[in-house]
N, C-alpha and C positions, 0 to 999 in steps of 0.2 A: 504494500500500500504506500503510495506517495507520502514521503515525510515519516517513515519508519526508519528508526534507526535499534541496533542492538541492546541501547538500556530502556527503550518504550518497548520494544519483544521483552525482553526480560523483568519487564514489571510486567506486563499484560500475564505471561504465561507462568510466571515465577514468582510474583508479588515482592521481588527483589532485582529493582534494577542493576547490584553487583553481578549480577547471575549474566550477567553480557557477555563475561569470557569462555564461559559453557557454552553459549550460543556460539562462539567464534570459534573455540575448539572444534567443535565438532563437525563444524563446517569451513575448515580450513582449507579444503578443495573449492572451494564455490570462490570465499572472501579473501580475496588480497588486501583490501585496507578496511580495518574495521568501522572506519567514520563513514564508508558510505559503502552503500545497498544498492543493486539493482533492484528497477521495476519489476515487478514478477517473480522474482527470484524467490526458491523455495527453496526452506531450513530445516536439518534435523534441529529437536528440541528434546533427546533425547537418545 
């Protein structure tokens, strides 16, 4: 979604925005830089 970034995913699905580098880890195949996100782009969270 437009204007997502990894500590708005990680409050929404984690209710802790520190939880951002989980999100990165695990998709460190998809993200080269973690301040920005493709459009579309879909995330393990998990």
């Amino acid at each position: 979604m437009k204007g997502d970034n990894l500590w708005k995913i990680a409050t929404t699905y984690f209710k802790d925005g520190y939880q951002w580098k989980k999100i990165w880890e695990l998709n460190r195949d998809k993200i080269i830089n973690p301040n920005r996100l493709e459009i579309g782009m879909t995330l393990r969270l998990r």
